[in-house]
C-alpha positions as CSV (number, residue, x, y, z in Angstrom):
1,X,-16.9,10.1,-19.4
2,X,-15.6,8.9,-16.2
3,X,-15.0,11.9,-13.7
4,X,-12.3,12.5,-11.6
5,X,-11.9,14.4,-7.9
6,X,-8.4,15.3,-9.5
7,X,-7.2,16.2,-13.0
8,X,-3.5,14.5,-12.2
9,X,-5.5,11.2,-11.2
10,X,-4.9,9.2,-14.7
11,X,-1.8,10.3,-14.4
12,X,-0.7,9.1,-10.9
13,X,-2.5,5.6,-11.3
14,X,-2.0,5.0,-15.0
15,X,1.4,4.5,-16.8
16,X,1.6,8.0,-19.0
17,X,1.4,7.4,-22.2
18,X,-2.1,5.5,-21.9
19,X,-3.0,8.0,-19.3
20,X,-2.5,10.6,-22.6
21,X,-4.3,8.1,-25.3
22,X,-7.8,8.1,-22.8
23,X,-7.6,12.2,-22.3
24,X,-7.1,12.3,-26.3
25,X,-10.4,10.7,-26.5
26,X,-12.0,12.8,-23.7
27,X,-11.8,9.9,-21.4
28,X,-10.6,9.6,-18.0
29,X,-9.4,6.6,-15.2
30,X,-12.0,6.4,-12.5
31,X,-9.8,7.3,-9.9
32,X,-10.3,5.1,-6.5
33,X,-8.3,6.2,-3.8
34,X,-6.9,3.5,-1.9
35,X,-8.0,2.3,1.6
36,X,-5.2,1.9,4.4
37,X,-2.6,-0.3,3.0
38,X,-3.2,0.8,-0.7
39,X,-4.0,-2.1,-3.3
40,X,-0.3,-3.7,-3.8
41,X,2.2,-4.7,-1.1
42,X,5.1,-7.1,-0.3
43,X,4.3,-9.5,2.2
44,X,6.3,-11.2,4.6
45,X,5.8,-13.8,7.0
46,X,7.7,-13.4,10.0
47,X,7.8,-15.9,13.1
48,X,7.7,-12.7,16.2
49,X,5.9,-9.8,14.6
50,X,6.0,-7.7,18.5
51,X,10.0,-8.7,18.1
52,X,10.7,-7.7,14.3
53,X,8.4,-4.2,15.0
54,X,10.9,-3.6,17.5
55,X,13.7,-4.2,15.2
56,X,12.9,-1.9,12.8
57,X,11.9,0.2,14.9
58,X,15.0,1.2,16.3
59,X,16.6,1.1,13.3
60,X,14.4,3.8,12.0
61,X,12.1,2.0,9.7
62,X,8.7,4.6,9.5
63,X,5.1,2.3,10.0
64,X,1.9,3.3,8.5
65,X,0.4,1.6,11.3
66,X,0.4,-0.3,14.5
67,X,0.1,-4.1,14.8
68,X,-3.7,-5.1,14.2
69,X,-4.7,-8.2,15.1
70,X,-7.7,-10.5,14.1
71,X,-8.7,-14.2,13.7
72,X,-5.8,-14.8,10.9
73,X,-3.1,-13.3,12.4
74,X,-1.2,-10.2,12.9
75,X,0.3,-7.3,10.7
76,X,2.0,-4.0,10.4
77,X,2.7,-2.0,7.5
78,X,5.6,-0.4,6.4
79,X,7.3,1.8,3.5
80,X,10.6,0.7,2.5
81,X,13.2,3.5,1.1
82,X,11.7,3.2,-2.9
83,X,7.8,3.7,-1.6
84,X,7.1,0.4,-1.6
85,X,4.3,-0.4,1.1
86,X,5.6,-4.0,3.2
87,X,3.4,-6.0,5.5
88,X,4.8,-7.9,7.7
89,X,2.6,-11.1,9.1
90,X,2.7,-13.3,11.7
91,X,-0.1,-16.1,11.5
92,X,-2.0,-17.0,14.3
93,X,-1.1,-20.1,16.1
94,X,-3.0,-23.0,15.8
């Protein structure tokens, strides 16, 4: 058996009826908790990242983050109104 930190974990990762089948059998999802950023997103490419953060900003968009910035690029992420988790990414000029 796989262990859990949580009981609810199968649960919250797994759709619920397989999430029922594995406890059935005594089994359980290993539950990984996601790093910043979480495992899915929607990604956007946006030309002015500093310009579009300001945006939002002011429209009252909430950020998980601020911009980070490496050798690729830079990004932000964001949760839209359903929970979704959106980054938005500017590549670095070449």
């Amino acid at each position: 058996m796989v262990k859990s930190d949580s009981a609810d974990c199968a649960v919250a990762v797994l759709p619920r009826t397989l999430a029922t089948v594995l406890r059935r059998f005594g089994l359980q999802h290993r539950c990984e908790k996601p790093g910043p950023g979480g495992w899915n997103r929607i990604h956007l490419i946006v030309d002015d990242l500093a310009a579009e953060v300001a945006r939002l900003r002011t429209a009252g968009v909430q950020f998980r983050n601020d911009i980070v910035t490496g050798p690729g690029g830079s990004q932000i992420l964001l949760v839209d109104p359903s929970g979704n988790v959106v980054e938005l990414f500017q590549p670095a000029r070449r």
